[in-house]
C-alpha positions as CSV (number, residue, x, y, z in Angstrom):
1,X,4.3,-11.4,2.6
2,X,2.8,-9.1,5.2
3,X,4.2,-5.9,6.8
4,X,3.5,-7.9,10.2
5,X,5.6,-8.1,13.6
6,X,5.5,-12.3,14.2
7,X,5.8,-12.1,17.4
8,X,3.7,-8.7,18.4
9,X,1.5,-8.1,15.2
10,X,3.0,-4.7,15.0
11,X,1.7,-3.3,11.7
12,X,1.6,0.1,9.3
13,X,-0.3,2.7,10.8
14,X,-1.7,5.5,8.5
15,X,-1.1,9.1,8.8
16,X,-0.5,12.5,7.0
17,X,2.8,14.3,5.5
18,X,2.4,17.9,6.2
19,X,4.4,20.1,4.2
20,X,5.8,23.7,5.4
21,X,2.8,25.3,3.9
22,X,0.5,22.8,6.2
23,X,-1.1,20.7,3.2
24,X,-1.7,17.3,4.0
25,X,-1.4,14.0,1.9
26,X,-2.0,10.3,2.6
27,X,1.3,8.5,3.4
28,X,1.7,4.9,5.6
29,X,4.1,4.3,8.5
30,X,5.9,1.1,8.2
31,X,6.9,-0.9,11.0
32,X,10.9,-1.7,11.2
33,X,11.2,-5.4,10.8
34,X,14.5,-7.7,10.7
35,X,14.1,-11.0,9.6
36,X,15.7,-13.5,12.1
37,X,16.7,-17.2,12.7
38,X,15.5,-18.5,15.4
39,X,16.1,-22.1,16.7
40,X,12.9,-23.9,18.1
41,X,13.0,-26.7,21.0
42,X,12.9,-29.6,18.0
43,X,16.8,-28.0,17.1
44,X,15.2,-26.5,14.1
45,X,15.9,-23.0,13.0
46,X,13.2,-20.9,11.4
47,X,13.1,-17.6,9.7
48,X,10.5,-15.0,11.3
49,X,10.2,-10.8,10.2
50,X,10.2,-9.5,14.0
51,X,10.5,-5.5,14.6
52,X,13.5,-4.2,15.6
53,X,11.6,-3.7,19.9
54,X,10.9,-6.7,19.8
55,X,14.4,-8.5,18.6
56,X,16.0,-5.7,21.1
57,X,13.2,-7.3,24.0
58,X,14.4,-11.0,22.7
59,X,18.1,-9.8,23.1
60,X,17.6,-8.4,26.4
61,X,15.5,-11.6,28.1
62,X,17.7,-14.2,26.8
């Protein structure tokens, strides 16, 4: 299963750890994703991994 917003593709993003003495290494930014029921217009639910913007942008429009 993907690292992958449903709804806005949202995905990891690369970047560096820097340490005090300013070395840099490799490490990945994951996106924060909650997995969710939703109910669809048939009166079944479904289960979708949405990030925690976009469930608070679902919360707020509904």
């Amino acid at each position: 299963m993907a690292r992958k917003c449903a709804i806005s593709g949202k995905g990891p993003m690369a970047g560096n750890n820097v340490s005090h003495a300013k070395n840099r290494t490799k490490r990945r930014f994951l996106p924060n994703l909650r997995t969710v029921r939703i109910t669809l217009e048939d009166g079944t639910t479904k289960k979708i991994r949405i990030s925690a913007k976009e469930l608070r942008t679902l919360k707020k429009n509904s």
